[in-house]
GUVO-411981 format. One record per residue (C-alpha): residue in three letters; x negated, y negated, z. Coordinates in steps of 0.1 Angstrom, whole numbers, padded with zeros to 4 digits, always signed. Example, Ala and Ser with C-alpha at 12.3 -4.5 7.8 and 13.67 -1.06 7.14 Angstrom:
2
ALA-0123+0045+0078/SER-0137+0011+0071/
// end
This chain:
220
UNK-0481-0205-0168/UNK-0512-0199-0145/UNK-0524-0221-0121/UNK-0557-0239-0127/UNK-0571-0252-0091/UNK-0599-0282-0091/UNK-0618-0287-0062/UNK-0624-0326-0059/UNK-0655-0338-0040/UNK-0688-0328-0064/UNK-0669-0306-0086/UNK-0646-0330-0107/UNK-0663-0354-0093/UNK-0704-0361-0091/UNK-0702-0372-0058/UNK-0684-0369-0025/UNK-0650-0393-0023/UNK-0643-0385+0012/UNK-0680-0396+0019/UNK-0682-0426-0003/UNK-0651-0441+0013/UNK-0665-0449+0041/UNK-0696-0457+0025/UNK-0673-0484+0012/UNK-0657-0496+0042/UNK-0691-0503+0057/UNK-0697-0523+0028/UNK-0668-0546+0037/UNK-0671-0544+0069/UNK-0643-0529+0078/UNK-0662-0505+0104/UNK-0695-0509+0113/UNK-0722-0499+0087/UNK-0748-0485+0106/UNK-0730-0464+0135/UNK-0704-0453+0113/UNK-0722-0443+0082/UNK-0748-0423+0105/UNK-0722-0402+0118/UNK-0706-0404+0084/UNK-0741-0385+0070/UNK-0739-0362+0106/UNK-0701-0347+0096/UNK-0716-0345+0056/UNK-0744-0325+0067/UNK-0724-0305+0087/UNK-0701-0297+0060/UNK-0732-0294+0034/UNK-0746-0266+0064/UNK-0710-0245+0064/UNK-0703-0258+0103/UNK-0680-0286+0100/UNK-0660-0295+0129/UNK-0626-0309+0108/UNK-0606-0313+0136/UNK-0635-0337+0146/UNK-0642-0352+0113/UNK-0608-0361+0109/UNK-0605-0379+0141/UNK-0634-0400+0133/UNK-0622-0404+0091/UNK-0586-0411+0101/UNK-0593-0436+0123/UNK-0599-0467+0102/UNK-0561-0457+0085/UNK-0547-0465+0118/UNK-0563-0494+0122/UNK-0556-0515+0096/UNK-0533-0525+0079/UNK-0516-0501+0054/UNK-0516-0534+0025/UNK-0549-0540+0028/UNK-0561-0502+0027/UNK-0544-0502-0008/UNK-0562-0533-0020/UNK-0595-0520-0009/UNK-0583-0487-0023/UNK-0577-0501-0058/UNK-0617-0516-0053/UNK-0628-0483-0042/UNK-0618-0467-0075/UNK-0632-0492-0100/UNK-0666-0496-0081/UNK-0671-0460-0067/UNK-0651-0438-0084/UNK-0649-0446-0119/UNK-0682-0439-0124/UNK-0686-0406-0112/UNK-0663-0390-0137/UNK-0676-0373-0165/UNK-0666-0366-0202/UNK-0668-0330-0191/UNK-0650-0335-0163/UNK-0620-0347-0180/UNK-0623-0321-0207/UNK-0624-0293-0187/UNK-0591-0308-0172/UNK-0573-0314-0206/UNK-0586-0276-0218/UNK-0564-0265-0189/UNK-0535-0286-0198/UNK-0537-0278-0234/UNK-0534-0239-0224/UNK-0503-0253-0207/UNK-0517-0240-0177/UNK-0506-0258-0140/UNK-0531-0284-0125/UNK-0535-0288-0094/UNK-0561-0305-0071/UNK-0569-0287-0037/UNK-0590-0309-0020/UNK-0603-0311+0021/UNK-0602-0349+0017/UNK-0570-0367+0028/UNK-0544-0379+0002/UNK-0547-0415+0015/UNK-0576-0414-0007/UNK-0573-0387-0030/UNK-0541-0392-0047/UNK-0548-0422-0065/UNK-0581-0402-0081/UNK-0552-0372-0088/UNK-0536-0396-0110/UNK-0562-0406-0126/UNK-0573-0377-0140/UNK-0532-0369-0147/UNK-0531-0345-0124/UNK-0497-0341-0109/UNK-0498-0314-0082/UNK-0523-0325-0049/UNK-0528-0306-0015/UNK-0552-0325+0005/UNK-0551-0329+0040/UNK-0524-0351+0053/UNK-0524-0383+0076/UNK-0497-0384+0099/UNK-0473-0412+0090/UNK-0448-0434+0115/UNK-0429-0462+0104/UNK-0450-0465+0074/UNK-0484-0468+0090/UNK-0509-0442+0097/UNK-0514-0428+0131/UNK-0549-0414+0130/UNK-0539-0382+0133/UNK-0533-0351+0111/UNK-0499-0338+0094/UNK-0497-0297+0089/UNK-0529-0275+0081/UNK-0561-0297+0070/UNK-0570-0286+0036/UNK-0602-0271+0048/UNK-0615-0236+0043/UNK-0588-0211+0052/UNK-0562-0238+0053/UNK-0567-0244+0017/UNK-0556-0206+0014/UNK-0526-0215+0035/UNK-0515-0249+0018/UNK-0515-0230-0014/UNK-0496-0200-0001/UNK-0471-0228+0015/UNK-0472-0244-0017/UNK-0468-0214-0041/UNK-0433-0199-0014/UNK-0422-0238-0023/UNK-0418-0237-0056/UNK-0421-0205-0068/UNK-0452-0185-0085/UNK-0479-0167-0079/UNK-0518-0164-0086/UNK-0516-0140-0115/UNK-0540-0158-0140/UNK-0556-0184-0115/UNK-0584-0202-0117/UNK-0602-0221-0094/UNK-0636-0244-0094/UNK-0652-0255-0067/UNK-0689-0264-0060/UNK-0691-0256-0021/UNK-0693-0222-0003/UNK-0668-0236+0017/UNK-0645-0228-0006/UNK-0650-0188-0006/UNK-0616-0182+0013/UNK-0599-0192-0020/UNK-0622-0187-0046/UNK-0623-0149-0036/UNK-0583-0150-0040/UNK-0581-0161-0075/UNK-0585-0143-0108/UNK-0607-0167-0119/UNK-0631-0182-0101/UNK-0657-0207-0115/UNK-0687-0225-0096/UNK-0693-0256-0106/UNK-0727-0273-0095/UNK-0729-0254-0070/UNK-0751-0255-0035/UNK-0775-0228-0028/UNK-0752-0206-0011/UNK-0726-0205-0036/UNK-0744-0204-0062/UNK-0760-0176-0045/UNK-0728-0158-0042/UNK-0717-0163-0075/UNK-0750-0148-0089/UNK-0743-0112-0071/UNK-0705-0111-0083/UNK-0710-0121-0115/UNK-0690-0151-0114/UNK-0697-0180-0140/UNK-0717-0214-0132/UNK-0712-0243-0152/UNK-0721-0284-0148/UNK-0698-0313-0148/UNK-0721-0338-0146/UNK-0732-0367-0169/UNK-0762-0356-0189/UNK-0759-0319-0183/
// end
């Protein structure tokens, strides 16, 4: 079976989860809507640029895991899908998916967003295998701080070479789809990679190797 790798943020998805999370926490006021979403929109256009600071970003994204309490993050989670998720998955989306799982192929998500908030979208989409970046966990509450490698760049190449010495295979037959040049590390390792509305630099890229570029979204 090969291994068939989903980016999440604005490639299964048609928007950012990681983003939109604490779009929603402002919302509720659960942090402060206008200083946090600024430097929210600072750390996405940083990522959007290619110079992301994770080490940073996560301090500042973690942060509102540590500080409250881990109930009422899942409530608000359970919110957070139906109002901001839901809708930004599309028919093609989920057929891509089930094409993969019909080949009988391995799905996995490989994601830079933590699994606090990424898991639950795994599941919806019936996806079994996650690597995301990890919040550090003590007695059942989250410290703010990061377990392991963040998924990010290069450390998606090394989650998935943890991953793969874990539990055995390889990337014979792989595919992967991602819509960020920040994902080049491991879309230049797989047998098949696949843009997927992708910004001007990848899409870029993928033009001089040849590589295919396809749309997700509603409409397209």
């Amino acid at each position: 079976m090969a291994l068939a790798l989903f980016d999440l943020d604005n490639t299964l998805l048609a928007g950012d989860s990681d983003y939109l999370w604490g779009v929603f926490l402002g919302e509720l006021g659960v942090v402060d809507k206008a200083s946090y979403e600024s430097m929210n929109q600072r750390f996405y256009d940083d990522y959007k640029a290619g110079v992301l600071d994770i080490l940073e970003f996560l301090a500042f994204s973690l942060k509102p895991l540590a500080d409250n309490d881990p109930a009422d993050l899942a409530t608000w989670h359970a919110r957070f899908m139906v109002e901001m998720i839901e809708p930004l998955i599309s028919p093609a989306a989920e057929a891509l998916v089930q094409k993969h799982r019909a080949a009988g192929d391995t799905l996995m998500i490989i994601t830079a967003t933590n699994s606090f908030v990424t898991a639950p979208i795994a599941r919806r989409f019936g996806i079994d295998n996650l690597i995301a970046t990890e919040p550090e966990q003590v007695d059942g509450r989250f410290t703010g701080q990061v377990a392991g490698t963040p998924s990010f760049r290069e450390g998606k190449v090394v989650r998935l070479t943890e991953w793969l010495a874990a539990n055995g295979g390889d990337l014979a037959g792989s595919w992967f789809y991602s819509d960020s040049h920040n994902d080049l590390p491991l879309l230049e390792r797989v047998d098949h990679p696949v843009v997927v509305d992708p910004d001007p630099d990848l899409h870029r890229h993928a033009e001089t190797h040849g590589w295919p570029v396809i749309s997700l979204r509603k409409g397209d």
